[in-house]
VEXDREN-2710 file (C-alpha; in Angstrom, 1 decimal):
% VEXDREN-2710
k/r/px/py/pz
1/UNK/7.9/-77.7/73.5
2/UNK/9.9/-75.8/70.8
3/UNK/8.3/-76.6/67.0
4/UNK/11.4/-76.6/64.5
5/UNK/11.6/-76.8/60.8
6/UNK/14.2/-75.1/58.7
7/UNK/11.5/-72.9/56.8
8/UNK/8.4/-71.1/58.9
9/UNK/5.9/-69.3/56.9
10/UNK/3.4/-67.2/58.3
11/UNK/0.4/-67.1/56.0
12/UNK/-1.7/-69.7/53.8
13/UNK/-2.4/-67.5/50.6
14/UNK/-0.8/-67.8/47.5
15/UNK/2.8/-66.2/48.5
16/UNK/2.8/-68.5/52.0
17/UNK/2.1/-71.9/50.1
18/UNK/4.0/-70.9/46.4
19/UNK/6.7/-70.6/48.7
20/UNK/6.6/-73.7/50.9
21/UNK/6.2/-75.9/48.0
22/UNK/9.5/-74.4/46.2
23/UNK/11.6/-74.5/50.0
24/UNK/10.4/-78.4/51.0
25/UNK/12.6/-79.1/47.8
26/UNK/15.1/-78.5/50.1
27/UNK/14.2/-78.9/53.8
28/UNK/11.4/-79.4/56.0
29/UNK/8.6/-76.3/56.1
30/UNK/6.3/-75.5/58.7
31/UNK/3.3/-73.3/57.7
32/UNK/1.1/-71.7/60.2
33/UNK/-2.3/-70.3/59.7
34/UNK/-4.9/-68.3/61.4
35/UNK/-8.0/-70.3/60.6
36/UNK/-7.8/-73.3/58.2
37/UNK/-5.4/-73.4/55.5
38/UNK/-8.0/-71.8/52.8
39/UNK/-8.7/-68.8/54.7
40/UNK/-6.7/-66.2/53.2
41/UNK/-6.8/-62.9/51.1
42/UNK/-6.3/-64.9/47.8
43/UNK/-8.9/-67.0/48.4
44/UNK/-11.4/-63.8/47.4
45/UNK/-9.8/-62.9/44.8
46/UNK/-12.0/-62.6/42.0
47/UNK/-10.2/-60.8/38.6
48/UNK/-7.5/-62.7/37.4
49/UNK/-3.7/-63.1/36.9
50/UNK/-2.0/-60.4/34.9
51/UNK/0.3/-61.6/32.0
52/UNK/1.4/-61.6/28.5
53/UNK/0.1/-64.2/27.0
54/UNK/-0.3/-62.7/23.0
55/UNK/1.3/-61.6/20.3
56/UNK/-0.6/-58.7/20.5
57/UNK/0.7/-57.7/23.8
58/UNK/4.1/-56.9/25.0
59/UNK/6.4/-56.8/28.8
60/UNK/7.1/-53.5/27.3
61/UNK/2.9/-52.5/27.4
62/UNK/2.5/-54.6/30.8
63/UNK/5.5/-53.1/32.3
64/UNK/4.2/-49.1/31.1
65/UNK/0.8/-49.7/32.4
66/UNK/2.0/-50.8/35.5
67/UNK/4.3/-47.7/36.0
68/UNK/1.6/-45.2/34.6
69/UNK/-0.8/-46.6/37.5
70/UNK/2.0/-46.3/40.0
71/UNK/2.5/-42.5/39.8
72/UNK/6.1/-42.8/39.3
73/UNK/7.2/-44.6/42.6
74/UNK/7.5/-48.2/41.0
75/UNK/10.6/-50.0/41.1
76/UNK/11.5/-50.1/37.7
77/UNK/13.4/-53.8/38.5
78/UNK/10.7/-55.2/40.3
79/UNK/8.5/-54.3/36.9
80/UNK/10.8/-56.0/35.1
81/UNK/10.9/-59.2/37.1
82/UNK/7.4/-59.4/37.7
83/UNK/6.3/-58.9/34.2
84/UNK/8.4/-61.2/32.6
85/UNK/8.1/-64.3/34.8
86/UNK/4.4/-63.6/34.3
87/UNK/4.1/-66.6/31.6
88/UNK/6.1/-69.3/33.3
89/UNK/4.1/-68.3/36.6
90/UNK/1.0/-68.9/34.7
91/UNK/2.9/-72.4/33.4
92/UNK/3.0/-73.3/36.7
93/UNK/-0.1/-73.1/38.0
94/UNK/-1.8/-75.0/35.1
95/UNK/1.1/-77.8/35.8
96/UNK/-0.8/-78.0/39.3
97/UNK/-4.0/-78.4/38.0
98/UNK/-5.7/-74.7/37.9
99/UNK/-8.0/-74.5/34.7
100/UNK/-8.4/-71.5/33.8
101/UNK/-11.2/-70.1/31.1
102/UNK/-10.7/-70.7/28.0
103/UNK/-11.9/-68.6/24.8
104/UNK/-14.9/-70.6/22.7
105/UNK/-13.9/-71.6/19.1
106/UNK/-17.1/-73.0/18.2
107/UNK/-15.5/-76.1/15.3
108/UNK/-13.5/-73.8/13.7
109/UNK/-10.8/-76.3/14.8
110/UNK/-8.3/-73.3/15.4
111/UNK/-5.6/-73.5/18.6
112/UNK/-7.3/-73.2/22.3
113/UNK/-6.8/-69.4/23.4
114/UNK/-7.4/-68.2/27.0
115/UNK/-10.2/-65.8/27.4
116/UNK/-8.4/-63.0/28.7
117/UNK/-9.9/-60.4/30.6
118/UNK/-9.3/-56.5/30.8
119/UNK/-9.4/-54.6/34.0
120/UNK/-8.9/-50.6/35.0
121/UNK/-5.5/-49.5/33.6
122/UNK/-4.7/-52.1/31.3
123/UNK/-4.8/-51.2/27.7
124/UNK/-4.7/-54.6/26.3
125/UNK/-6.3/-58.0/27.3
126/UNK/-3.7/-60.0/29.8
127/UNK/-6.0/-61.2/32.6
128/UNK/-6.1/-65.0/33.5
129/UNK/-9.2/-65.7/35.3
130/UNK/-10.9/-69.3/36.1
131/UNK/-14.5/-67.9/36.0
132/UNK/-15.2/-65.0/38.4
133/UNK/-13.3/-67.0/41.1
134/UNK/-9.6/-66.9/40.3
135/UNK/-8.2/-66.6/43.8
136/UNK/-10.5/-69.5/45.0
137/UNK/-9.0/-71.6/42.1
138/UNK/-5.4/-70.6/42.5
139/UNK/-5.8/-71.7/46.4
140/UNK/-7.1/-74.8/46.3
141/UNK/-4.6/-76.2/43.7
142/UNK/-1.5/-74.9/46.3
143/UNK/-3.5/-76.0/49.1
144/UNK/-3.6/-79.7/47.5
145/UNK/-0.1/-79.4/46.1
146/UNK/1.1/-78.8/49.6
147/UNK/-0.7/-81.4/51.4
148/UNK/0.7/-84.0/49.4
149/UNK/4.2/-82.4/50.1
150/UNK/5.8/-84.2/53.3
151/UNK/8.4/-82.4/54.2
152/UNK/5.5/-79.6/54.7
153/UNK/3.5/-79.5/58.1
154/UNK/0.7/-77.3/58.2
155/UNK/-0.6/-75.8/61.9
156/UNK/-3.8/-74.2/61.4
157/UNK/-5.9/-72.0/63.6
158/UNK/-2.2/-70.8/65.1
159/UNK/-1.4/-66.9/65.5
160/UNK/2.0/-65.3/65.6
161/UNK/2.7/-63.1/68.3
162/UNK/6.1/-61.7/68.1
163/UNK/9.0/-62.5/65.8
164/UNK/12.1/-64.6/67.9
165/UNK/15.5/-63.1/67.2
166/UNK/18.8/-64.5/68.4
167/UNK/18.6/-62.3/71.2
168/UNK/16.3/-64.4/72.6
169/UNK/18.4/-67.6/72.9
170/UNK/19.4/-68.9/75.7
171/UNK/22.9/-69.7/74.8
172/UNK/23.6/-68.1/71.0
173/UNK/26.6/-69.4/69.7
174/UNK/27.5/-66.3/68.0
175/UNK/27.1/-62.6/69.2
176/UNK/23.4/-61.6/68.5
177/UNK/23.0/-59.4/65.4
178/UNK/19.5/-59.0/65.5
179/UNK/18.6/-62.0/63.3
180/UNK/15.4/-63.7/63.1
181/UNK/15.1/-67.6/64.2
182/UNK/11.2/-68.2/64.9
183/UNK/8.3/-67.0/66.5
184/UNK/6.3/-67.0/69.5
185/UNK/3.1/-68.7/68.5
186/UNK/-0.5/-69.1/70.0
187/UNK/-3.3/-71.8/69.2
188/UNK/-6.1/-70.6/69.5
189/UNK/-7.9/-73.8/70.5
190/UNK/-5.5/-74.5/73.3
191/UNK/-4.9/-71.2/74.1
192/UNK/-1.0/-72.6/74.5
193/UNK/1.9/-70.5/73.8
194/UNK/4.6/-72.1/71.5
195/UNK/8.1/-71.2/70.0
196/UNK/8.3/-72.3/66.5
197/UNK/12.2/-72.0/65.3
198/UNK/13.5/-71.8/61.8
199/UNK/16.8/-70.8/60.0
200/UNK/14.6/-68.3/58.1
201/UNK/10.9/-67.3/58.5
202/UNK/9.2/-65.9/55.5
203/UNK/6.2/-63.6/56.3
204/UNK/3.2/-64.3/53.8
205/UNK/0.4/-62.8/56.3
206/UNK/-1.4/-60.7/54.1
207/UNK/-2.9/-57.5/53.9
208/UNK/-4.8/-55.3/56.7
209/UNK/-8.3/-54.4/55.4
210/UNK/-9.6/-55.0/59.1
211/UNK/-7.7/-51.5/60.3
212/UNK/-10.6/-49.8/58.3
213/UNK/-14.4/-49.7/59.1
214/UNK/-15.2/-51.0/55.2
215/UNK/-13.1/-53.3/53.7
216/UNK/-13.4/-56.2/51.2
217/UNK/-10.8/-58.0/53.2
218/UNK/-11.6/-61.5/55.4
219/UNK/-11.5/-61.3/59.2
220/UNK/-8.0/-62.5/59.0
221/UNK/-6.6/-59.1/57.5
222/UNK/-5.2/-57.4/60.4
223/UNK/-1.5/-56.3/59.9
224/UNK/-0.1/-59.0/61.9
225/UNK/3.0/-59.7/59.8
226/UNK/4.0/-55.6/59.1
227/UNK/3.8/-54.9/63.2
228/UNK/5.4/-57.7/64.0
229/UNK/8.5/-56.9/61.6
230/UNK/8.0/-53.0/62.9
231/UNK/8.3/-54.3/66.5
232/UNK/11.7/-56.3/66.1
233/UNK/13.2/-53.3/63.7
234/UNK/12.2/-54.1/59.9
235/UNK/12.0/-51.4/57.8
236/UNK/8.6/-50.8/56.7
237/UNK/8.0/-48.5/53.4
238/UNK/5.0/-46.7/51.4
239/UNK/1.5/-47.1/54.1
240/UNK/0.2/-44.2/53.0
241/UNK/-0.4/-46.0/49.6
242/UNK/-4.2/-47.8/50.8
243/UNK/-6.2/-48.8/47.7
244/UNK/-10.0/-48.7/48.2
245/UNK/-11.3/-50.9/45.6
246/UNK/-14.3/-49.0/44.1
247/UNK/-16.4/-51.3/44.1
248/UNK/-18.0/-53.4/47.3
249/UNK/-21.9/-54.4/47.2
250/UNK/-23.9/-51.7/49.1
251/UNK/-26.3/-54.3/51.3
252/UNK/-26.8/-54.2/54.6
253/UNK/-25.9/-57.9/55.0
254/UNK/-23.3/-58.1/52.5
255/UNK/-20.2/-57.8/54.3
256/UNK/-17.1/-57.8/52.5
257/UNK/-18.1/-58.7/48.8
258/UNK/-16.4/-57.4/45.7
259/UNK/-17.8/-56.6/42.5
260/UNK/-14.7/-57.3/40.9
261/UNK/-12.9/-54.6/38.2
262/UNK/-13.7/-57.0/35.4
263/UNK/-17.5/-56.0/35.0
264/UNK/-15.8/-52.6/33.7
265/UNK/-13.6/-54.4/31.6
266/UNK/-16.0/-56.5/30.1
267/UNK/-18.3/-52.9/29.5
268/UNK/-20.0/-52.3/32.7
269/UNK/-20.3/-48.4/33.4
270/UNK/-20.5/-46.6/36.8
271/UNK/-23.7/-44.3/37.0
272/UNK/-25.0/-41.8/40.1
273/UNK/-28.4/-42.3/41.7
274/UNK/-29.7/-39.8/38.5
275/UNK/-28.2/-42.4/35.4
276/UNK/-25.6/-40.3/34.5
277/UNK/-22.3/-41.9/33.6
278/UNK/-20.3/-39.5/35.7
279/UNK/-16.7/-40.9/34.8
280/UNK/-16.3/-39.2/32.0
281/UNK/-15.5/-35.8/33.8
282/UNK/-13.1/-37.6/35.6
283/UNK/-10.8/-39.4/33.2
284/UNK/-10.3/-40.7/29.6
285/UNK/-10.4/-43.8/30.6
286/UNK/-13.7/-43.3/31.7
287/UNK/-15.1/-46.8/33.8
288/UNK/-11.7/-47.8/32.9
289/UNK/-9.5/-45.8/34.9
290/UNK/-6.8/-46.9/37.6
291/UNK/-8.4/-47.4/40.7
292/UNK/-7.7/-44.3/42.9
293/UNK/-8.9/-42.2/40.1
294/UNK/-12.4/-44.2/40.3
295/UNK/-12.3/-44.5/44.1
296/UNK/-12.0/-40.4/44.3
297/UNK/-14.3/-40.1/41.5
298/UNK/-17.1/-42.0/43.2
299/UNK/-16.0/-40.6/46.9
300/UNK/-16.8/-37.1/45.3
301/UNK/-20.2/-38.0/43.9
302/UNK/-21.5/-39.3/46.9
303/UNK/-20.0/-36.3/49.2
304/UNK/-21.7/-33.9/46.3
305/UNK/-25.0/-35.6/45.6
306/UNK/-25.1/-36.8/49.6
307/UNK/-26.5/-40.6/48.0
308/UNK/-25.3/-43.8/50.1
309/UNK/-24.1/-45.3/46.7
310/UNK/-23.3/-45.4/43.0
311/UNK/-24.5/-48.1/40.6
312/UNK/-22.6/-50.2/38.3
313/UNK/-24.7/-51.3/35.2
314/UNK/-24.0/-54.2/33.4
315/UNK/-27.5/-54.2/31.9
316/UNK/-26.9/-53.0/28.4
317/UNK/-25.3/-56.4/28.1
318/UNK/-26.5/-60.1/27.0
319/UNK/-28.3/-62.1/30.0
320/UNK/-26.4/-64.9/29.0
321/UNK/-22.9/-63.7/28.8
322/UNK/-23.3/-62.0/31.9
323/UNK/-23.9/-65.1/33.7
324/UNK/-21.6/-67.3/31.9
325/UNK/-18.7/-64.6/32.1
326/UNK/-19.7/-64.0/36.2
327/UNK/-21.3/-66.7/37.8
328/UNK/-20.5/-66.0/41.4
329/UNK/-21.1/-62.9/41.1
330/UNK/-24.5/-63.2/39.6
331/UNK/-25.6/-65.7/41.8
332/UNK/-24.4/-64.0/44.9
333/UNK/-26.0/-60.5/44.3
334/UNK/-29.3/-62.1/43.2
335/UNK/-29.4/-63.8/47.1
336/UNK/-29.5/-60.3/48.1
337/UNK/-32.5/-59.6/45.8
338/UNK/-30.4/-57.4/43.1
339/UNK/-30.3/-59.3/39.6
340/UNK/-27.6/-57.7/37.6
341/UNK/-29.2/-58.3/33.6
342/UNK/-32.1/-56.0/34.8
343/UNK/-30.9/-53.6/37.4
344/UNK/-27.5/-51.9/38.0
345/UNK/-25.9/-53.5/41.1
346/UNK/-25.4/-50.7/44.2
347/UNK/-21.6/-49.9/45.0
348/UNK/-19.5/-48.4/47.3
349/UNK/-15.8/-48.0/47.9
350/UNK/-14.6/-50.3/50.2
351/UNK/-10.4/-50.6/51.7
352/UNK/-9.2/-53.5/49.7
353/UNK/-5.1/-53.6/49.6
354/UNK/-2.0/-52.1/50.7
355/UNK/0.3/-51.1/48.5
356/UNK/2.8/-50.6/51.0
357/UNK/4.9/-53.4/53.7
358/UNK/7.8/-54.3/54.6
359/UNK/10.1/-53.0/52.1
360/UNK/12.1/-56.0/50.3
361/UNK/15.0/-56.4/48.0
362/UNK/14.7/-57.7/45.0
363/UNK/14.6/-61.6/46.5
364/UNK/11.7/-60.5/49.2
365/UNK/14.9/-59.7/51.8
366/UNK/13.9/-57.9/54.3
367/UNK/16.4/-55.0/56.4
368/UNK/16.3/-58.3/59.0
369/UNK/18.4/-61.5/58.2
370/UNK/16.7/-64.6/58.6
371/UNK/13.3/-63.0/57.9
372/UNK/11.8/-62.8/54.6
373/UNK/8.4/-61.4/53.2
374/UNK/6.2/-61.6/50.1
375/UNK/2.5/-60.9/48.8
376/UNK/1.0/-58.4/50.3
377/UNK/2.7/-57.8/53.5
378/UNK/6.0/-57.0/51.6
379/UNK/7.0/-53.7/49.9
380/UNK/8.8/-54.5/46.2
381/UNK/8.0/-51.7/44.6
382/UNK/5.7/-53.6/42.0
383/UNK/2.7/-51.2/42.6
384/UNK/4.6/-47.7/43.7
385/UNK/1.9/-45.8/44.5
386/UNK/-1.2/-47.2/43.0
387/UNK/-1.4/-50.8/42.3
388/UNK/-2.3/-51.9/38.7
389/UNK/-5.4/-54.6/38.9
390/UNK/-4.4/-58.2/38.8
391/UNK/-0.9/-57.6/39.2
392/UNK/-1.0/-58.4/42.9
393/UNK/-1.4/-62.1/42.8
394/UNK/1.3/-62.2/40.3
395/UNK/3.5/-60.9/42.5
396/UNK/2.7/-63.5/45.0
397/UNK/3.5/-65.9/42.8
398/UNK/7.1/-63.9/41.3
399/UNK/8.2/-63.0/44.6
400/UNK/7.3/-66.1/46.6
401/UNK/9.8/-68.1/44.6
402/UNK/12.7/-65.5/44.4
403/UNK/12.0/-65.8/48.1
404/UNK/12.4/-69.4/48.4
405/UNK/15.8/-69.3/46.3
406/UNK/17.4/-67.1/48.2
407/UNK/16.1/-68.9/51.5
408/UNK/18.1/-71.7/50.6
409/UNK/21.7/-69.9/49.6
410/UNK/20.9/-68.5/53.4
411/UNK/20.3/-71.4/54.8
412/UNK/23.0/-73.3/53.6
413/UNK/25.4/-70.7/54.3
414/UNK/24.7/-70.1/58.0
415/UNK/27.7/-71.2/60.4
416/UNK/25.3/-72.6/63.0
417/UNK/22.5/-74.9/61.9
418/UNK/21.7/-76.6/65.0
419/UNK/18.7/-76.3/66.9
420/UNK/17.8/-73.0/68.3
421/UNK/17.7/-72.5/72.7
422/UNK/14.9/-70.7/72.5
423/UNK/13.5/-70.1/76.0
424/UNK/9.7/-70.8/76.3
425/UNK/7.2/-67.8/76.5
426/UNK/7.7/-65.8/79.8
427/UNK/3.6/-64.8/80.7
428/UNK/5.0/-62.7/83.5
429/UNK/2.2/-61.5/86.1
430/UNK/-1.0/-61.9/83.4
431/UNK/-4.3/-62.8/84.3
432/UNK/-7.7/-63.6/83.1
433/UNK/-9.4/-60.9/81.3
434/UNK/-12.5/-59.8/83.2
435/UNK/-12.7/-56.8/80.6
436/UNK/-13.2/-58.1/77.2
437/UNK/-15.4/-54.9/76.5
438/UNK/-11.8/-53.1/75.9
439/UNK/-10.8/-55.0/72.8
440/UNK/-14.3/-54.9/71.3
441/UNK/-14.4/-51.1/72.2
442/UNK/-10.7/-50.4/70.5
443/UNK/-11.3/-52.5/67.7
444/UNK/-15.1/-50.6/66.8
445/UNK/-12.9/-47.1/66.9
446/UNK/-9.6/-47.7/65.5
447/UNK/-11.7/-48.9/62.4
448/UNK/-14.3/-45.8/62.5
449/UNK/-11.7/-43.1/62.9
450/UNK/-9.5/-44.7/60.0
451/UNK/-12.0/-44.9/57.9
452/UNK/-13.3/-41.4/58.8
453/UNK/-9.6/-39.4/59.0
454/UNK/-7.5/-41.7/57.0
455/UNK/-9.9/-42.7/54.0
456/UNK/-10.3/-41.8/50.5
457/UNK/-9.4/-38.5/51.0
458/UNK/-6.8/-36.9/53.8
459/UNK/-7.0/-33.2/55.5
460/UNK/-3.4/-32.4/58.2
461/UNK/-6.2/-31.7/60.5
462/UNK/-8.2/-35.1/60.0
463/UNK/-4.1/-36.8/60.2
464/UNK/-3.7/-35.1/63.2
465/UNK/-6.5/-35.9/65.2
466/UNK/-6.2/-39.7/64.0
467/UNK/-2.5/-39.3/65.4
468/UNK/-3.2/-38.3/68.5
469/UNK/-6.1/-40.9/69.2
470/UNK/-4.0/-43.8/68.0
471/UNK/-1.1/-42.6/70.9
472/UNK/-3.8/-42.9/73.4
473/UNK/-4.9/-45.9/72.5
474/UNK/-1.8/-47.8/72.0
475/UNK/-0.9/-46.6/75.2
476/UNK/-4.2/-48.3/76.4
477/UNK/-3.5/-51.9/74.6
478/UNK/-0.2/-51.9/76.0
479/UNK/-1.0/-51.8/79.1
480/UNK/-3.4/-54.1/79.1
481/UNK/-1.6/-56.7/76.6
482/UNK/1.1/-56.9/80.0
483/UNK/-2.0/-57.4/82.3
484/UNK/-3.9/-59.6/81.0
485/UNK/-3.5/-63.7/79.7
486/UNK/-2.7/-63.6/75.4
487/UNK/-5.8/-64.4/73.0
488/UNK/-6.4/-64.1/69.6
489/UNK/-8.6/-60.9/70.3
490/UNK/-6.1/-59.2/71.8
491/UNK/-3.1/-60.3/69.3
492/UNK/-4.9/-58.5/66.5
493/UNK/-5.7/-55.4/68.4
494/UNK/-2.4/-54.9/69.3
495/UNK/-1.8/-55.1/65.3
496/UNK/-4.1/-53.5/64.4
497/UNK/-3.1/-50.2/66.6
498/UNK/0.9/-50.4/65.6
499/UNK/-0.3/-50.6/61.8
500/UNK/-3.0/-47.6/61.8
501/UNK/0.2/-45.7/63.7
502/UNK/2.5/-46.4/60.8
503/UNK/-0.2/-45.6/57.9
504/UNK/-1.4/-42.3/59.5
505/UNK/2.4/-41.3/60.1
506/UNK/3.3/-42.3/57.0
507/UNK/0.5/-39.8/55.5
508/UNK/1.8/-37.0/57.6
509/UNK/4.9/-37.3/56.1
510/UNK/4.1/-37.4/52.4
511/UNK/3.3/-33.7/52.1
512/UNK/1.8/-34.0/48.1
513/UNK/-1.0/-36.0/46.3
514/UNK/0.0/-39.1/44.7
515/UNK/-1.8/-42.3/43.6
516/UNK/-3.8/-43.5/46.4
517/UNK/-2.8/-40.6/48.9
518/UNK/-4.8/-37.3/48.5
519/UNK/-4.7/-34.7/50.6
520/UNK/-6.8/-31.9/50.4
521/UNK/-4.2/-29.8/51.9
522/UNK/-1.2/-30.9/49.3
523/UNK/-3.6/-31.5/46.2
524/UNK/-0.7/-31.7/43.8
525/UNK/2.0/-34.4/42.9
526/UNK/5.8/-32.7/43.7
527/UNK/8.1/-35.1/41.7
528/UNK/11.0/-32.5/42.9
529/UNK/10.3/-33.1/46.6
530/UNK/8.3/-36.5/46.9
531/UNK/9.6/-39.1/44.6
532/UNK/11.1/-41.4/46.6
533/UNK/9.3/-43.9/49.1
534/UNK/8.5/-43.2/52.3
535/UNK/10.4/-45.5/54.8
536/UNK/10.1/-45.9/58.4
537/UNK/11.1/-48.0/61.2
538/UNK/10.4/-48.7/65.2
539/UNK/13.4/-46.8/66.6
540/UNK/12.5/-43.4/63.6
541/UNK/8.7/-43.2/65.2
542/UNK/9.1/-44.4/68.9
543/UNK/13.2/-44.1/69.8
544/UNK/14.2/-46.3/72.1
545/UNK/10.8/-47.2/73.8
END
């Protein structure tokens, strides 16, 4: 049975549900999610919101610092949007209920001022946080809104598998051109195979942390929504660009957790195995620095001094703003026996975002019709080549809307607007999986040889190698997605391989350093050659396979 809504939205974090709320103004929305509806990449997020909220600051300073971190490749228009809807984005989440942490003014009886944070790259205090658990906050008050939104129906523990275009249909009442009505959808319970159509699908699926051995991503960070637009022809720009946030716990039993870029801002400095406070050979910014800089700083430190970590001390600082200012964070190293007012807290870099997608207008459009995208699956040109901290959710948030106006001038203009014939899903001559082992096996070394050839820092050779493992291997999950029945597993393998493709071909091609892609063999930036963004598609890297 065909599931039909005139809005599908694949993705629960803060671009997914911003989104549907704005579109069920206007028609019915149907959001599907890989676990439960909370599960996301902005549920984790810990720094903040950036935005100008003072005087003091200006969309000229938050626009320059977001260009500076970007190493020349932002799109000056998306800059421009982004920063300047900043405020009324804000506005709207405290109209849903978020509360976020205000400054203390003791009984001086003087106006309530947020307690902006500062994070790497900013010059000037513009962060909106609710404690040290912004992105929790932000989700729950969009997961709430959107439950008490009717026209919205919510499938969770459902998986995308492939993007429906009118090619599809049974009996299209116009010649195909490639548009996008739906999606082939698995639950995961059921294991049943679904169509879901739509006039117009937004993808909101998030980043793809889980293509790399260390990451500070969720489970659910595979790359589902950028290989599934690469598969039906979306252009997909700038993968080279992978930030590695600098700082992830180093515990054996930690997996995944952030020490978020506001313990620099509020004064914490990174220090080697010896005490010394290396940054400072680094960059003027010292702690402070954009986040590749910091990332390749650390990277080198560890490869020179051959230590399993840095340390991030905050201990020079009063107990009891430390654990007022970062609760969670406080409470969650000390269950792993470090207590951050006495000792510095052991860091390592960890993949944490991608600053490339699938590339987007200026109203999340993709190169597709019917088929939109926003957060971080999409490509604006906010972040160019480095993304500056914070700014991310705000895009979410900016982008997400745009999206959802222009979803409804599409909408409304479409000559058909009937239901869709969308024929069920054809399983062919699948069976059972007796060989499980293969998935597990793929996933384990996809991951590792990422991480190992296509980290921190590149080498042709290291690109190379990684290229020609990831043909062999695709070749191998291709095969056996046509053999064997459709799981969850499998679905994100499959992702998984297509997205580690387009990353490492994307680094071959960008033969310079810039922002969050160094290589050792192209160590300087080449504005003459290189400034432009590096787009591919399906038919540019595979023809007409």
């Amino acid at each position: 049975m065909t599931i039909e809504a005139d809005y599908l939205v694949i993705g629960s974090g803060v671009a997914g549900l911003s989104f549907a709320l704005e579109a069920a103004k206007h028609g019915t929305v149907a959001v599907i999610t890989k676990r439960e509806i909370d599960e996301s990449n902005t549920r984790y997020a810990q720094g903040g919101i950036a935005a100008v909220m003072t005087a003091q600051d200006s969309f000229e300073r938050h626009a320059a610092d977001t260009m500076v971190a970007g190493a020349g490749l932002c799109r000056r228009e998306s800059v421009k949007i982004c920063v300047e809807d900043g405020p009324r984005q804000a506005q709207r989440l405290i109209d849903l209920g978020i509360q976020f942490t205000l400054r203390e003014q003791g009984n001086t009886g003087q106006e309530v001022e947020f307690d902006l944070g500062k994070e790497g790259g900013h010059r000037f205090r513009r962060v909106l946080h609710a404690g040290d658990i912004t992105g929790n906050a932000i989700q729950q008050v969009l997961v709430d809104a959107v439950k008490d939104q009717p026209n919205i129906s919510v499938y969770e523990h459902h998986i995308a598998i492939n993007l429906i275009t009118d090619h599809h249909l049974s009996h299209p009442t116009t010649p195909p051109s490639g548009r996008i009505v739906g999606a082939y959808v698995l639950d995961r319970r059921s294991g049943q195979i679904r169509p879901f159509a739509a006039h117009c699908t937004l993808l909101a699926s998030g980043g793809l942390g889980k293509v790399y051995l260390y990451t500070s991503n969720p489970d659910v960070a595979t790359g589902d929504g950028i290989a599934m637009a690469y598969r039906v022809g979306a252009k997909v720009a700038n993968m080279e660009f992978i930030q590695f946030h600098p700082t992830c716990l180093y515990h054996p039993k930690a997996k995944n957790f952030l020490i978020s870029e506001a313990l620099r801002g509020e004064g914490g400095e990174l220090i080697n195995a010896a005490g010394d406070r290396f940054m400072s050979r680094y960059h003027e910014l010292k702690s402070l620095a954009p986040r590749d800089i910091v990332t390749r700083a650390i990277d080198n430190e560890l490869k020179r001094s051959g230590d399993d970590c840095v340390f991030l001390d905050m201990t020079h600082l009063p107990k009891e703003f430390i654990q007022r200012r970062f609760p969670n964070i406080h409470a969650t190293c000390l269950q792993f026996g470090v207590d951050m007012t006495l000792e510095p807290i052991p860091v390592v870099p960890a993949c944490h975002y991608s600053c490339g997608g699938v590339q987007v207008g200026l109203f999340s459009e993709t190169s597709l019709p019917g088929l939109l995208a926003a957060g971080e699956v999409a490509c604006t040109g906010l972040h160019g080549a480095n993304r500056l901290a914070s700014n991310s959710l705000l895009e979410g948030l900016v982008f997400s809307c745009r999206a959802a106006a222009y979803a409804r001038r599409y909408v409304e203009n479409l000559a058909d607007r009937d239901g869709y014939d969308i024929p069920p899903w054809d399983p062919r001559t699948s069976r059972p999986s007796d060989e499980a082992v293969i998935i597990s096996q793929n996933w384990d070394e996809i991951r590792r040889f990422m991480w190992n050839y296509v980290g921190v820092v590149r080498t042709n050779r290291r690109l190379f190698r990684a290229k020609k493992r990831i043909e062999l291997m695709a070749a191998e999950i291709r095969e056996y997605y046509w053999d064997y029945h459709i799981t969850a597993d499998l679905v994100e393998l499959r992702n998984l391989a297509t997205v580690a493709r387009i990353i490492i071909e994307s680094a071959l091609r960008r033969r310079e350093s810039r922002g969050l892609h160094y290589n050792m063999d192209y160590p300087e930036r080449d504005d003459q050659r290189w400034l432009h963004d590096t787009v591919v598609d399906r038919l540019m890297l595979e023809g007409f396979k």
